[in-house]
C-alpha positions as CSV (number, residue, x, y, z in Angstrom):
1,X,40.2,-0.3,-72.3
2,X,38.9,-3.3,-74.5
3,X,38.5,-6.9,-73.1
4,X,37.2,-10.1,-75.0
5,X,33.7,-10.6,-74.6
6,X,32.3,-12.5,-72.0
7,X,29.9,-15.7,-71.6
8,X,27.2,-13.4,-70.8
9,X,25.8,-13.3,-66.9
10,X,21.7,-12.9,-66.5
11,X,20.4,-12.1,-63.3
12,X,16.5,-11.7,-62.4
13,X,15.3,-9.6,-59.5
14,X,12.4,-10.5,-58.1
15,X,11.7,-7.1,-56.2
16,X,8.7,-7.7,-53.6
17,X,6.9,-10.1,-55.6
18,X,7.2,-14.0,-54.7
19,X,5.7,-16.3,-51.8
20,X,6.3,-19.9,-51.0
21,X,3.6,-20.9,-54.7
22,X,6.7,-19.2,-56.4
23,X,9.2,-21.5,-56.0
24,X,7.6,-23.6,-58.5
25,X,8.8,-21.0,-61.3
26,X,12.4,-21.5,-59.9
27,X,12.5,-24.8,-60.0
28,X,11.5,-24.3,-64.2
29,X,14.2,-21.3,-64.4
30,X,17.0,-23.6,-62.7
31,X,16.2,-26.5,-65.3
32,X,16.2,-24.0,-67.5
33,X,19.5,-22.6,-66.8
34,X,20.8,-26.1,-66.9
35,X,19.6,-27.3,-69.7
36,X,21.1,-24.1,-71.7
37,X,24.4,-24.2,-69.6
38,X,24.3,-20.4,-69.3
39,X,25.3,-18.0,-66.2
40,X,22.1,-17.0,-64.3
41,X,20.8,-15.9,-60.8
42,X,18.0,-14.9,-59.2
43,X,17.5,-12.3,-57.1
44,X,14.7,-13.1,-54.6
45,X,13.0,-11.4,-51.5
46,X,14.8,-12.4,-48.3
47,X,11.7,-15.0,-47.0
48,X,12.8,-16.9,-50.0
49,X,16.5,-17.5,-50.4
50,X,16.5,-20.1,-48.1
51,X,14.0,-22.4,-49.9
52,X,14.8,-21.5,-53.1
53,X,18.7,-22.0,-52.4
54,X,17.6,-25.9,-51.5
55,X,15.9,-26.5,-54.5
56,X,18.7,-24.4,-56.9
57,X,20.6,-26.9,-58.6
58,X,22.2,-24.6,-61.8
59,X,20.7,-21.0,-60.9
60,X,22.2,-19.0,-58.5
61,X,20.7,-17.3,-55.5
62,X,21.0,-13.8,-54.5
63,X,19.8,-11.3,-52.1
64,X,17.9,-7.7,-53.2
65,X,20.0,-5.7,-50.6
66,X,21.8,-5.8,-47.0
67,X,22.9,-3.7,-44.3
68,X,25.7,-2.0,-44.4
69,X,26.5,-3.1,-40.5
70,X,27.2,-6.8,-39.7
71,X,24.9,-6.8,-36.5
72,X,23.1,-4.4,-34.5
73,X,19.9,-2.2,-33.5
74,X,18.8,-2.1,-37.2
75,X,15.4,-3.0,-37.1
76,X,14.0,-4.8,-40.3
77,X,17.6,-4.8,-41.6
78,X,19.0,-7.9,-43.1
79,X,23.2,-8.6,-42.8
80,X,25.1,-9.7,-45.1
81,X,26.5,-12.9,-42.8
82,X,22.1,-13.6,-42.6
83,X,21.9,-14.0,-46.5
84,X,24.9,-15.9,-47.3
85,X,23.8,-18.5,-44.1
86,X,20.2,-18.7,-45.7
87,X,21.9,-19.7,-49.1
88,X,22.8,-16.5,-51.3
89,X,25.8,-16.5,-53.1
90,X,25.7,-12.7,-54.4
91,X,23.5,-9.4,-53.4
92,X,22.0,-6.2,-55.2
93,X,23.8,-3.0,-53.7
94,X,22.6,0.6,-54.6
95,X,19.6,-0.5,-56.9
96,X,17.7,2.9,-57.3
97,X,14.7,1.2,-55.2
98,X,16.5,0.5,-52.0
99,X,19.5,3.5,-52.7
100,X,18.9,5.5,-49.4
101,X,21.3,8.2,-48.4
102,X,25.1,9.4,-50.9
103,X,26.8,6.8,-52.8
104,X,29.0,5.8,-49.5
105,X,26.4,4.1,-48.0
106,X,26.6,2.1,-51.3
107,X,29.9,1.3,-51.0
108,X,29.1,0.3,-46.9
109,X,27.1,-2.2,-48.5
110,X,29.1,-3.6,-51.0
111,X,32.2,-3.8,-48.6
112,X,29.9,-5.7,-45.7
113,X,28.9,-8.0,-48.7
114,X,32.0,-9.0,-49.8
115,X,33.5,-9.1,-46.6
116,X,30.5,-11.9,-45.6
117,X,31.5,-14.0,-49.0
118,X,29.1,-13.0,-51.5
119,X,29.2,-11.2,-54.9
120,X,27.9,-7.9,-54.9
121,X,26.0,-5.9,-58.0
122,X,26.4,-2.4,-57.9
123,X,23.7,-0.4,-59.2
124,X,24.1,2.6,-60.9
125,X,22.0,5.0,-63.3
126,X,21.1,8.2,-64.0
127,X,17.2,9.3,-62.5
128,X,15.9,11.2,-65.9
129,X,17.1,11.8,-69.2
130,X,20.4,14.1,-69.1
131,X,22.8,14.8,-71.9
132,X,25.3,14.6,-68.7
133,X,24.3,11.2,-67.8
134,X,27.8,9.9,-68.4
135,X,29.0,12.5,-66.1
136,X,26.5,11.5,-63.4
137,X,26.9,7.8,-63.6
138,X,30.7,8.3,-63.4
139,X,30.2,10.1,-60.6
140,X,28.0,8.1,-58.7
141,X,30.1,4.5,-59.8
142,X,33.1,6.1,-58.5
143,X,31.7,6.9,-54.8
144,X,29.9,3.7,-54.9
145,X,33.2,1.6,-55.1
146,X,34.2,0.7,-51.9
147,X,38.2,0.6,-51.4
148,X,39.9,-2.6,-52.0
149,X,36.6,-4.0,-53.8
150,X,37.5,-7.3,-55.4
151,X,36.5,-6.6,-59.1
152,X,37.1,-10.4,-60.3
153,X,33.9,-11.0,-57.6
154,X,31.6,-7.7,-58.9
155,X,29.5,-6.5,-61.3
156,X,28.4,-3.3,-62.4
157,X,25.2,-2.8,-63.0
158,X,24.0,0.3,-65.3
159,X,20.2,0.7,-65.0
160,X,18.8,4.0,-66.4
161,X,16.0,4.4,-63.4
162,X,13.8,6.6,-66.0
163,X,13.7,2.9,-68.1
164,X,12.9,0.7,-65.0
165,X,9.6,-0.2,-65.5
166,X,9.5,1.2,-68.7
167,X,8.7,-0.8,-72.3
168,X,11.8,1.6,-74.0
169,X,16.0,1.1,-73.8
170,X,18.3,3.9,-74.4
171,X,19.4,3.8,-78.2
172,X,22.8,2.0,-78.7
173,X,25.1,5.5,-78.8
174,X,23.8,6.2,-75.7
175,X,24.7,2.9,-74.0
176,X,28.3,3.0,-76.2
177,X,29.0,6.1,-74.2
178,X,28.1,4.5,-70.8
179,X,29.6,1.4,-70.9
180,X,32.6,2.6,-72.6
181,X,32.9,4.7,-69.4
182,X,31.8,2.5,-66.9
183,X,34.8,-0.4,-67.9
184,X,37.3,2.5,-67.8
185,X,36.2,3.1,-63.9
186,X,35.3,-0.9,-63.4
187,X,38.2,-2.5,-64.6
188,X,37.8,-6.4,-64.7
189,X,33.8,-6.1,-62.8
190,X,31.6,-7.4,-65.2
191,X,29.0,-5.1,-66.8
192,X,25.3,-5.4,-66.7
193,X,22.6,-3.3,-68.2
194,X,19.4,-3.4,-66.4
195,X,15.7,-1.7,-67.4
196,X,13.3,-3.0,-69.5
197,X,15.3,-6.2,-70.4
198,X,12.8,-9.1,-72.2
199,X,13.0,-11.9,-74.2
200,X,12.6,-9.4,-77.4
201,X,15.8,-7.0,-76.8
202,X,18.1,-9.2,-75.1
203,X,20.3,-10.7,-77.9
204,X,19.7,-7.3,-79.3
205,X,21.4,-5.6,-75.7
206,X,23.6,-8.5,-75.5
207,X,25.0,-8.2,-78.7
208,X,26.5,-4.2,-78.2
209,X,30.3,-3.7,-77.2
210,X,30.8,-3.9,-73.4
211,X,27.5,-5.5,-72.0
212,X,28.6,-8.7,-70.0
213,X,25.0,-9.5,-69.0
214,X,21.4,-8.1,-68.3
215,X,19.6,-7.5,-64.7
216,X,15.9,-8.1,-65.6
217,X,13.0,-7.0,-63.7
218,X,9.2,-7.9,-64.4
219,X,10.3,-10.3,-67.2
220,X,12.4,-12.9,-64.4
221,X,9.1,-13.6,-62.6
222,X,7.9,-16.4,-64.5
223,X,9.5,-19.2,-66.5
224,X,7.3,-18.5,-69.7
225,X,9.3,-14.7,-69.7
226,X,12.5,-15.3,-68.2
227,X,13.5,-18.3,-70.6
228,X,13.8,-16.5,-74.1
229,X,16.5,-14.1,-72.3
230,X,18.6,-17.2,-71.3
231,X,17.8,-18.3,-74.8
232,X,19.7,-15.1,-76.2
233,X,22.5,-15.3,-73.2
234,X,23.0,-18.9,-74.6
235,X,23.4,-18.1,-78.4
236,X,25.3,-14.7,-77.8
């Protein structure tokens, strides 16, 4: 299944870095973002969606994760109805750091999110190097798909967890095979690949067949980093 490209979408997560001094480097991504005109969000730790959703004029907001369960005994556990009142628009479901349990607690997630109103990522990616990843991710994508998921409002993301972290991408036959696969299984949800994503590979990553956007880690914390990958979103 082929589709036209897309205006790429660039999302940054945070992971548990970022306290209230922070918000100073999303003010300088959302001017950023719209001053390039280019799709972006950030996703940020819950203690600062709120704030950062008040100052967001351009970026988008998103949560790293939420409970599968709308309400209940869950201590520590954050709803999906909790981030979209403090602001979020989208959330993270499955990323390899907060995956807990088989793919169906995934696709708990990703239902509750959509069923609160937000957009939901869902993480996939193989744990080491395997000349079955394709297989695996396949696998794992299609128990992580909650029934009657609205596609038009989800992305897949395809993050290798042995690059997370990492300074190294998978070579480009590699991600051919993967995303080839993934928008036979996804259909119309955009396609992300995640891991190692900087300024210096992303019009590189943006540029191969399939890839509708980039989750980047390390490199969304700071303006000075983040701003060269919305540089190549906005010339791809």
């Amino acid at each position: 299944m082929t589709m036209a490209k897309r205006r790429p979408l660039i999302l940054g997560n945070w992971k548990m870095h970022g306290t209230g001094s922070d918000l100073a480097e999303v003010e300088r991504i959302d001017a950023a973002v719209q001053a390039l005109g280019v799709e972006a969000g950030l996703m940020l730790p819950a203690t600062l969606i709120e704030r950062a959703a008040r100052r967001a004029r351009a970026v988008a907001i998103g949560g790293q994760d939420c409970h599968a369960a709308a309400q209940g005994a869950h201590t520590g556990g954050v709803s999906a109805a909790m981030l979209r009142e403090s602001g979020a628009t989208m959330v993270l479901a499955g990323h390899s750091e907060t995956r807990a349990g088989d793919a169906s607690s995934v696709a708990a997630k990703a239902h509750a999110a959509q069923a609160a109103g937000l957009a939901v990522v869902i993480c996939v990616g193989e744990c080491e190097r395997s000349a079955d990843a394709r297989a695996l991710v396949a696998a794992q994508l299609r128990a992580s798909l909650p029934p009657g998921l609205d596609r038009s409002r989800a992305a897949i993301a395809y993050e290798p967890v042995w690059c997370i972290g990492g300074s190294a991408v998978p070579d480009a036959a590699h991600l051919a095979r993967i995303f080839e696969m993934l928008r036979g299984e996804a259909g119309e949800a955009r396609l992300l690949y995640g891991g190692a994503v900087d300024g210096g590979n992303a019009a590189e990553l943006l540029a191969l067949p399939g890839i509708d956007g980039l989750l980047v880690g390390r490199a969304s914390r700071s303006a000075d980093d983040f701003v060269p990958v919305l540089e190549a979103a906005a010339g791809a």
